[in-house]
C-alpha positions as CSV (number, residue, x, y, z in Angstrom):
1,X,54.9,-99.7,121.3
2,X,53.1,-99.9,125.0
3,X,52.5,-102.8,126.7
4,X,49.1,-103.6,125.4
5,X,50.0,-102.7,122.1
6,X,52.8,-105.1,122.1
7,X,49.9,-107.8,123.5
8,X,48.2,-107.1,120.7
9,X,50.7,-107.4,118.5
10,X,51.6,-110.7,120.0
11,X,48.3,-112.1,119.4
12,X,47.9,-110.8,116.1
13,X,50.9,-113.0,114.9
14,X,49.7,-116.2,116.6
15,X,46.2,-115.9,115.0
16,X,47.9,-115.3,111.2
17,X,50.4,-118.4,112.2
18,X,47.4,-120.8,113.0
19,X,45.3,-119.6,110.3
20,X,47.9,-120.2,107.7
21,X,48.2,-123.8,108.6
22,X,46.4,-126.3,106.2
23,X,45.2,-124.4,103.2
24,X,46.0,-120.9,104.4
25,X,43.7,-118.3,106.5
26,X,40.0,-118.2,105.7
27,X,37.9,-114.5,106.7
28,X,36.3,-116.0,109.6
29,X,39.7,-117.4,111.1
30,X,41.0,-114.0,110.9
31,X,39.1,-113.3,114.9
32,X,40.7,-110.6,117.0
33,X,37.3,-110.5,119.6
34,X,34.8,-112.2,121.5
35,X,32.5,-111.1,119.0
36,X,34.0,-112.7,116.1
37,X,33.8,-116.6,118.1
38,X,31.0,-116.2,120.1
39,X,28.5,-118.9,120.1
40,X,25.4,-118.7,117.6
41,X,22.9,-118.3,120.3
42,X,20.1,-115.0,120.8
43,X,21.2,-111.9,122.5
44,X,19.1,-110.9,125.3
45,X,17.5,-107.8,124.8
46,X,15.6,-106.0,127.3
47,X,13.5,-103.5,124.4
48,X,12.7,-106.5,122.4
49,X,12.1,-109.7,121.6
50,X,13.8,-109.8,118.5
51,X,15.8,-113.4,118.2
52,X,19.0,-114.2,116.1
53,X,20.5,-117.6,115.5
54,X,23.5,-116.1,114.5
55,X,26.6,-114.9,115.8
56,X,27.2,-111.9,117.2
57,X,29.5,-110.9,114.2
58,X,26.5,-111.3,111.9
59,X,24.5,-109.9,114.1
60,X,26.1,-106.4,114.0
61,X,26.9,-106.7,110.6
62,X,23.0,-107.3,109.7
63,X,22.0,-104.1,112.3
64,X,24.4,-101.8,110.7
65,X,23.3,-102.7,107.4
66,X,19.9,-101.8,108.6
67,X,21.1,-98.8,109.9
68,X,22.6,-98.1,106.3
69,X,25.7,-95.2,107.8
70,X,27.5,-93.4,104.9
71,X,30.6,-93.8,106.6
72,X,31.9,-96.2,109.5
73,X,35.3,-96.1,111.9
74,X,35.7,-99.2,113.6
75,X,38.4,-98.5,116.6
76,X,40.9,-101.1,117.3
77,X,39.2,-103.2,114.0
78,X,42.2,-106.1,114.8
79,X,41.6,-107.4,110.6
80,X,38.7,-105.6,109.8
81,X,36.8,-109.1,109.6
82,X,33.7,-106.9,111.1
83,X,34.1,-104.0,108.5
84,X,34.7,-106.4,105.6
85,X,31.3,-108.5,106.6
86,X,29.5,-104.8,107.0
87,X,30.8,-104.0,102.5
88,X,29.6,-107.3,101.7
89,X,25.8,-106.4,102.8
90,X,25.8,-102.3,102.5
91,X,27.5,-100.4,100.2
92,X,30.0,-97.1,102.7
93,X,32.8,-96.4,103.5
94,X,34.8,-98.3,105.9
95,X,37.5,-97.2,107.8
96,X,39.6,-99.3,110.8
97,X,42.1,-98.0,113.2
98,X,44.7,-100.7,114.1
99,X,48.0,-100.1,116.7
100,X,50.0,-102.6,115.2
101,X,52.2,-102.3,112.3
102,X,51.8,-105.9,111.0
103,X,48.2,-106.6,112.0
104,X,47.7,-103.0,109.5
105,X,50.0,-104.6,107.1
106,X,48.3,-108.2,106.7
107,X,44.8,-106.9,106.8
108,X,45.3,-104.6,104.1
109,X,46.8,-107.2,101.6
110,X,44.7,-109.9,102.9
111,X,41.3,-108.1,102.0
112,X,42.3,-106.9,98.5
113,X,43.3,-110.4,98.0
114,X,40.0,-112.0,99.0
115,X,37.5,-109.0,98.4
116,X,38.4,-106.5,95.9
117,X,36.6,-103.7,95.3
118,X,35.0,-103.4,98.4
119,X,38.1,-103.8,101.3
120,X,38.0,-102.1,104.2
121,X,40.9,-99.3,104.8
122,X,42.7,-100.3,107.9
123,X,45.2,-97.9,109.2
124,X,47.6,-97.7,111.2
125,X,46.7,-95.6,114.1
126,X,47.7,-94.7,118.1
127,X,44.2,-94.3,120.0
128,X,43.3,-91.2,120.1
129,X,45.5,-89.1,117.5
130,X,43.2,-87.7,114.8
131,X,41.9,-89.9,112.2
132,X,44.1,-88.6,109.2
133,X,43.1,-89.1,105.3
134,X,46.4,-90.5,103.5
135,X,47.3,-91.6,100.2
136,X,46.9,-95.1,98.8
137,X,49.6,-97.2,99.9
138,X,51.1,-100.5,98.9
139,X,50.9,-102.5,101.9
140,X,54.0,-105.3,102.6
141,X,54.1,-107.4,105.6
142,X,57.7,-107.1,106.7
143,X,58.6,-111.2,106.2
144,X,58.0,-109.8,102.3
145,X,60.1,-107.4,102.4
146,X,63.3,-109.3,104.5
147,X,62.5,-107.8,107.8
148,X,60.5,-108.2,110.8
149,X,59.1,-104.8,111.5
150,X,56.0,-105.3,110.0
151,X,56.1,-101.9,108.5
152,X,53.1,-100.3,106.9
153,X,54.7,-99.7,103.4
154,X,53.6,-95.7,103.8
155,X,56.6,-94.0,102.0
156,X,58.5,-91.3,104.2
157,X,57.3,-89.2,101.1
158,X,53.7,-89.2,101.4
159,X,52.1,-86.7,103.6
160,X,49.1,-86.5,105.6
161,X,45.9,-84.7,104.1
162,X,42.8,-83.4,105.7
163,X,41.9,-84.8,109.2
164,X,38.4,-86.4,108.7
165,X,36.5,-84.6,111.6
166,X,32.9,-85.1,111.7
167,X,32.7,-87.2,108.9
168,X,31.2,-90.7,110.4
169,X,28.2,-91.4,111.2
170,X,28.5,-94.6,113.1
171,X,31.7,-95.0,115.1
172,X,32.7,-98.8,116.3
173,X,34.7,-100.2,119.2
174,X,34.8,-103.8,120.1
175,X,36.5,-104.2,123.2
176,X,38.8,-101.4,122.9
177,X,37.3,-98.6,124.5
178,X,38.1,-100.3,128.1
179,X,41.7,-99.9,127.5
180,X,41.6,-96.1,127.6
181,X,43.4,-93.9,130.4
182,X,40.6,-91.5,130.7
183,X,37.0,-92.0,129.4
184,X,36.6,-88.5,129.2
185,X,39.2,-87.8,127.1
186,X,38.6,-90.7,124.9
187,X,34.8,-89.6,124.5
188,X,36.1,-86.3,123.8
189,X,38.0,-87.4,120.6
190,X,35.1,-89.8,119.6
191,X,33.1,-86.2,119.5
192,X,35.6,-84.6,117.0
193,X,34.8,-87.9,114.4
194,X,31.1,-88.1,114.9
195,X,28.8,-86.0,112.7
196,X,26.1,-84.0,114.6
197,X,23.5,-86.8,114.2
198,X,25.9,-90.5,114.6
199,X,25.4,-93.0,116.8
200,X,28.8,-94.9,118.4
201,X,28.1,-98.4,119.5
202,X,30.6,-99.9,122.4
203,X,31.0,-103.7,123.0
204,X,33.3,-104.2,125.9
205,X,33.4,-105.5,129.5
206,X,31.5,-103.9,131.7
207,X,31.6,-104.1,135.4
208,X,28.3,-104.5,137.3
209,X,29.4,-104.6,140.8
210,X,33.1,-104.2,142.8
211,X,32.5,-106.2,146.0
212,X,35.9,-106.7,147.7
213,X,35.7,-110.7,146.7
214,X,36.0,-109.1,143.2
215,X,38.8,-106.9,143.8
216,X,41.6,-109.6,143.3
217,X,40.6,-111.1,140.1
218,X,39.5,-107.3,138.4
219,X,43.3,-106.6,139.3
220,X,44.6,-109.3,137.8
221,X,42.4,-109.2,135.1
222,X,44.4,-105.1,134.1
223,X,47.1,-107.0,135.2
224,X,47.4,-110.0,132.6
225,X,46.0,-107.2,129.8
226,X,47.3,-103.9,130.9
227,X,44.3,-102.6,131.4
228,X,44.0,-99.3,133.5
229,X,40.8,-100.1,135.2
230,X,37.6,-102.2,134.5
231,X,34.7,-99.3,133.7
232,X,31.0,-99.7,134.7
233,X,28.4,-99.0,132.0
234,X,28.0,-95.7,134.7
235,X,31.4,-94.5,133.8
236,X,30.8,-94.4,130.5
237,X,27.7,-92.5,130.3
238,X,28.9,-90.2,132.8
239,X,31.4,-89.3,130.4
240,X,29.3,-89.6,127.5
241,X,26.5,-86.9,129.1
242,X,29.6,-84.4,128.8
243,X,30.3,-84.4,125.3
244,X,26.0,-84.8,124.1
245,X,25.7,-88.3,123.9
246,X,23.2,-90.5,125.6
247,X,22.6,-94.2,125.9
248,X,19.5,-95.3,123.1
249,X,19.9,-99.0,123.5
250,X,22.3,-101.9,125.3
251,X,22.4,-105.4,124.5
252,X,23.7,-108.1,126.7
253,X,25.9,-111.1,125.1
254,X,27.4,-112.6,128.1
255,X,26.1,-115.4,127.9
256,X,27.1,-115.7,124.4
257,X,30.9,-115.7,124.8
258,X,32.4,-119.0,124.8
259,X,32.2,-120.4,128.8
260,X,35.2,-121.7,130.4
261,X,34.8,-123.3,134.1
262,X,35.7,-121.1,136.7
263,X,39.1,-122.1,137.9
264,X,39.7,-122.8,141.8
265,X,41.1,-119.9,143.7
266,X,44.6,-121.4,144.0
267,X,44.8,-122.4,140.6
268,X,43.6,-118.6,139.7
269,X,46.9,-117.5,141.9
270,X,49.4,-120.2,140.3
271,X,48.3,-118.9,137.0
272,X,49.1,-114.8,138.0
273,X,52.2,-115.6,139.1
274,X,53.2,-117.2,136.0
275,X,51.4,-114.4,134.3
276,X,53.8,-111.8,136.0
277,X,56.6,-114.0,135.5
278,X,56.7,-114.0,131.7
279,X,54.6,-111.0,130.4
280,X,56.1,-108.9,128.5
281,X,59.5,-110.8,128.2
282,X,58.5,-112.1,125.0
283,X,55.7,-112.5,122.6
284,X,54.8,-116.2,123.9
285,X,54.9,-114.6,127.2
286,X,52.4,-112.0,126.3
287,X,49.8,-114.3,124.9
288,X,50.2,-116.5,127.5
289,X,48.8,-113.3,129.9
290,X,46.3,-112.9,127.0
291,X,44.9,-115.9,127.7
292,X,45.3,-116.2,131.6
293,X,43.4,-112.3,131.9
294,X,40.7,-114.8,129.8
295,X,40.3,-117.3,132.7
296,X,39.9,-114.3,135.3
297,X,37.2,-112.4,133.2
298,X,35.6,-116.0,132.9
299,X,35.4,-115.9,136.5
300,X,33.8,-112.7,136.9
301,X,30.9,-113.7,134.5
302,X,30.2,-116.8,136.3
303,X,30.3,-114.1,139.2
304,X,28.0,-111.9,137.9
305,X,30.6,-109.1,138.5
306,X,31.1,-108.1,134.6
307,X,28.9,-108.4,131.5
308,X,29.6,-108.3,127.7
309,X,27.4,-105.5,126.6
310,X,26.9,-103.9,123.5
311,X,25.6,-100.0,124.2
312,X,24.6,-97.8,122.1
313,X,25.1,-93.9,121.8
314,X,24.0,-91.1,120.3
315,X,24.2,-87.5,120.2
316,X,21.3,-85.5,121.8
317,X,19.5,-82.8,119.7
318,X,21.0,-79.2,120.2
């Protein structure tokens, strides 16, 4: 498990642990993004002047549904909270990539618990390996089954069937797409799943501008969530233009996410330090760095230096 896996994996935990107090988790405590706890305000959007009262969760839910895909992949889905809100309103298939063992595990059990018959399929899946059809499973989270590893439940047994290439026609990412190596590459797989007409919406941070007061907080921003580098919306499309896909739409949310103050410079510098100290010694220590990277990204909103940005791409006709 790599560093931000393990982050990830951190945070999953500490979401189920607080959700389980009182009369056990609900859906909507089950949040792994911005997205899922952003404030029910309207989205700015530059093509339109459509206005929602909701948040942004519903909002995607009630534009995919619109959309009406036959089949979605959500990438890095957390607990398929936004894949389980897009079965309630349109009948597809739903399908959520996950890199953590337990956060697979929990999701699984948790949705054919509370929605049956319509669950999402979460799987268990390292970014960028092939998205692999497998046989049903009985999913256990590891304190079930006297352990701690969180395993899956796939028996050594089953195998792998057909790879599901060019089989969706809307492919999701919130705010994983930023932690890839190489956009290129990641774009590259994206264009082995998406059928010859899909669209692949991407809401992430986005950097506007890089002037050198920016530099320190962007780097302790990858710092605190091991993030390679903080892309531009020009990255991306960049990338995108290689493999046939161009931008059709892009919504800003900034100003949706939930606003901390801007803390002072030394204050930002206390807080790396203790970030560096105790990341990735243990999971506390990880979440704490979760949570510090938060205050730096806050800062670079108030900056103007980053924006929360949905964008929207599809493939160009041959």
């Amino acid at each position: 498990m790599n560093a931000s896996d393990a982050q990830y994996d951190a945070l999953s935990r500490l979401i189920v642990a607080v959700a389980s107090l009182g009369r056990g988790p609900r859906p909507a405590d089950l949040n792994m993004h911005k997205a899922l706890i952003s404030e029910p305000e309207s989205p700015v959007h530059p093509a339109s002047s459509r206005r929602s009262k909701t948040g942004i969760n519903d909002w995607l839910t009630a534009e995919i549904a619109a959309v009406k895909p036959r089949r979605v992949l959500d990438i890095g889905c957390g607990f398929g909270t936004l894949l389980a809100s897009i079965r309630a309103e349109h009948t597809c298939d739903t399908i959520g990539l996950s890199p953590t063992p337990f956060t697979v595990a929990y999701a699984n059990r948790f949705w054919r618990d509370h929605q049956p018959g319509s669950a999402p399929d979460i799987r268990l899946q390292a970014f960028g390996e092939p998205v692999v059809a497998r046989p049903g499973s009985d999913f256990e989270t590891g304190s079930e089954r006297g352990d701690d590893s969180g395993s899956s439940g796939i028996s050594e047994t089953e195998t792998e069937t057909e790879t599901e290439s060019r089989s969706f026609d809307l492919i999701i990412a919130l705010e994983s797409i930023g932690y890839s190596a190489d956009l290129t590459d990641t774009l590259s797989w994206l264009d082995t799943l998406l059928d010859e007409h899909g669209t692949v919406w991407l809401l992430d941070d986005w950097r506007i501008a890089q002037w050198p007061e920016h530099a320190s907080a962007i780097q302790a921003l990858g710092r605190c969530w091991h993030r390679p580098r903080l892309y531009s919306v020009e990255d991306l499309l960049n990338a995108a233009g290689d493999h046939g896909l161009s931008l059709v739409d892009r919504v800003d949310f900034t100003h949706r996410v939930p606003a901390v103050h801007q803390r002072p410079g030394s204050a930002r510098r206390v807080c790396l330090r203790i970030a560096k100290a105790v990341s990735g010694a243990t999971r506390c220590g990880e979440v704490a760095s979760a949570f510090l990277g938060g205050w730096y990204l806050e800062s670079l909103y108030n900056q103007g230096a980053v924006r929360y940005e949905l964008i929207k791409l599809q493939r160009l006709p041959a």
